[in-house]
PLY file of the C-alpha trace (Angstrom):
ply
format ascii 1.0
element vertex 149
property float x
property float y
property float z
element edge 148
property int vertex1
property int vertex2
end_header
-121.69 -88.90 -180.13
-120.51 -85.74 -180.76
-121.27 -84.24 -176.98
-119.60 -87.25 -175.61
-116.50 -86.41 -177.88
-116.80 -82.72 -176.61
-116.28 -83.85 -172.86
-113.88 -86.32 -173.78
-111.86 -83.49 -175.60
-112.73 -80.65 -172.61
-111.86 -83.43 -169.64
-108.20 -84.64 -172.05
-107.81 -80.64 -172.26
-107.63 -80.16 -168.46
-105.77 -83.68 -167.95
-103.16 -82.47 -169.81
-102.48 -78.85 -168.37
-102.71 -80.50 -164.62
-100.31 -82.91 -166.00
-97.87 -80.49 -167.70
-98.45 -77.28 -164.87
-97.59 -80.11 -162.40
-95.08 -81.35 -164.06
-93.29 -78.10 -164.87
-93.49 -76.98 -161.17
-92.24 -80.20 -159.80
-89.48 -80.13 -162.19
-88.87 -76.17 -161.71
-89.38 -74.93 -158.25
-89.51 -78.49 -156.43
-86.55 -79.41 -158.06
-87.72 -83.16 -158.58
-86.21 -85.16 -161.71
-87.87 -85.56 -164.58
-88.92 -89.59 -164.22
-90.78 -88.33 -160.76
-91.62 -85.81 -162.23
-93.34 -87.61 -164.79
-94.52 -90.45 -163.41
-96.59 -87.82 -160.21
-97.70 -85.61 -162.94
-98.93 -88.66 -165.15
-100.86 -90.35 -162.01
-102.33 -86.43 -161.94
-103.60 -85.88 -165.21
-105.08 -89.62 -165.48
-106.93 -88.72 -161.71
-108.36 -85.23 -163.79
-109.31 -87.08 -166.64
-111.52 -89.61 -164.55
-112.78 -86.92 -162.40
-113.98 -84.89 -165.61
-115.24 -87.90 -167.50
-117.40 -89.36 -164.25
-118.21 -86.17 -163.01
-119.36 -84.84 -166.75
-118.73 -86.72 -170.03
-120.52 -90.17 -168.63
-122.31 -88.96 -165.70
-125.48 -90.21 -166.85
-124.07 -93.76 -168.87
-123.42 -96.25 -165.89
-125.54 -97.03 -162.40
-124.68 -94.74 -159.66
-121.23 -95.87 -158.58
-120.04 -96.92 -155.09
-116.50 -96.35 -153.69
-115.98 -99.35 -154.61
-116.90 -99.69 -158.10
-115.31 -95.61 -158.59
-111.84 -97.50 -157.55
-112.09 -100.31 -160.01
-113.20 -97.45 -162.54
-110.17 -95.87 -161.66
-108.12 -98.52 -161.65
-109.18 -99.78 -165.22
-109.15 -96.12 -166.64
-105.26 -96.15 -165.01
-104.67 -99.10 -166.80
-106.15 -97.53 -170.31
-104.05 -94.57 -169.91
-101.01 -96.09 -169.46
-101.90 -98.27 -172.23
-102.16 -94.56 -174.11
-98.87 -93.67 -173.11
-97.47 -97.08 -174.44
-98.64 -96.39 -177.65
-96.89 -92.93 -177.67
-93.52 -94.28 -176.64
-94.39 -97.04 -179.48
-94.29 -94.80 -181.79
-91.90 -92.60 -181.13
-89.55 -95.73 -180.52
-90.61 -97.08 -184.29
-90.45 -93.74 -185.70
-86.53 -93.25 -183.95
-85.29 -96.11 -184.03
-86.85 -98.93 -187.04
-87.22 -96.10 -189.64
-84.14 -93.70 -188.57
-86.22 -90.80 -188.29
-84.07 -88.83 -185.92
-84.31 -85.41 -186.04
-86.48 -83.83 -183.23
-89.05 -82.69 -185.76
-89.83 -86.54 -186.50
-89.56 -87.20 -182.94
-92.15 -84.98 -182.38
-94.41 -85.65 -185.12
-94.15 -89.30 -184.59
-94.21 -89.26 -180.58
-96.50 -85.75 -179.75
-98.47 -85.87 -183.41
-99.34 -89.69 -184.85
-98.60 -91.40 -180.91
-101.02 -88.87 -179.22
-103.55 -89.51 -182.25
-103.72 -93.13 -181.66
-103.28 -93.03 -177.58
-106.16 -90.94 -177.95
-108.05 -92.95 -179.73
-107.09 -95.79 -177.60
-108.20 -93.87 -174.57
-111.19 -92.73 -175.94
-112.38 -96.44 -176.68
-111.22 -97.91 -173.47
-112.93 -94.96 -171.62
-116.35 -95.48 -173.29
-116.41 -99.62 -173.43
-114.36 -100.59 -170.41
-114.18 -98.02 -167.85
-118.09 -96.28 -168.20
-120.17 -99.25 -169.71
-123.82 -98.67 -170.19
-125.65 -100.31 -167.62
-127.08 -102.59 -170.02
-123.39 -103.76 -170.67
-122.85 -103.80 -167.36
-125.80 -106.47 -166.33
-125.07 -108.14 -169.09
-121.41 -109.07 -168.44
-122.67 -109.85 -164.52
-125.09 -112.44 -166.30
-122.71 -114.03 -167.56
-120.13 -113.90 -164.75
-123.23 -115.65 -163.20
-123.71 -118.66 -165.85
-120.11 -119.34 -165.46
-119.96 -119.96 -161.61
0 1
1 2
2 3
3 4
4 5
5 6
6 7
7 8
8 9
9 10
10 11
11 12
12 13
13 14
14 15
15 16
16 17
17 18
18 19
19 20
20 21
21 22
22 23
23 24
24 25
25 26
26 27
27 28
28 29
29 30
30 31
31 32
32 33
33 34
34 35
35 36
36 37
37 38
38 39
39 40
40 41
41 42
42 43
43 44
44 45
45 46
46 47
47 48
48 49
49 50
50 51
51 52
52 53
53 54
54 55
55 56
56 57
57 58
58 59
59 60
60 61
61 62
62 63
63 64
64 65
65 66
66 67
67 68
68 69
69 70
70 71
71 72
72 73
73 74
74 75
75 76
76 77
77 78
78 79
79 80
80 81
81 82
82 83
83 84
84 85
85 86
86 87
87 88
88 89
89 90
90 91
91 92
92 93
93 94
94 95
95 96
96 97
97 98
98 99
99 100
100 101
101 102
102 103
103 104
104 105
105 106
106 107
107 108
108 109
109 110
110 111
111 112
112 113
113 114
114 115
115 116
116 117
117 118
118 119
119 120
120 121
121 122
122 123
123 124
124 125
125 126
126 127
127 128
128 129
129 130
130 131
131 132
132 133
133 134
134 135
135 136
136 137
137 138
138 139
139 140
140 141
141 142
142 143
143 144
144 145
145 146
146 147
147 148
């Protein structure tokens, strides 16, 4: 486990300085606001994040992938992410405004500390059981797909 929590951590580590670098320059020098911004650097870091955890963490876990199946990996590690990001704004937004915590310092405790904790651990679950299943996983949800129909 441990190796597959180093690439996780190394392939999260790039995600977020393409996201941030991009997002800085965009906002900067580009002169973009900060939703598109956001929203292009966000769709950046999720496409390093898959690239590093396909092309390293879980090379070896699923059956070689087809264009195909590398978009609905994609797709579903899109989804997880953004499901990451929910949880930040979650917390932040329970942190802010149920408990009154208002000062930036809870803000960012609450939204950048305990939010990221959880998104990440959200992401790192969704990465390993829904996006790069173990092939065994993988025939076994197609046998049942198959019972079904």
């Amino acid at each position: 486990m441990l190796p597959e929590l180093t690439g996780f951590a190394l392939a999260g580590a790039a995600a977020y300085a393409a996201d941030l670098g991009l997002f800085l320059w965009l906002r900067g020098p580009v002169g973009l606001g900060p939703l598109t911004a956001k929203a292009l650097s966000f769709v950046a870091g999720c496409t390093v994040a898959y690239l590093g955890n396909a092309i390293g963490t879980y090379r070896r876990r699923a059956a070689p992938a087809t264009a195909v199946r590398r978009a609905r990996q994609y797709a579903v590690f899109f989804a997880v992410n953004l499901a990451g990001a929910v949880v930040q704004l979650l917390t932040l937004a329970l942190s802010h405004y149920g408990l009154g915590l208002t000062s930036p310092r809870a803000d960012a405790v609450s939204g950048a500390g305990i939010g990221m904790v959880l998104a990440t651990c959200l992401r790192f679950w969704g990465t390993r059981t829904l996006v790069f299943r173990t092939a065994r996983r993988t025939a076994r949800h197609r046998a049942r797909r198959c019972a079904k129909e």
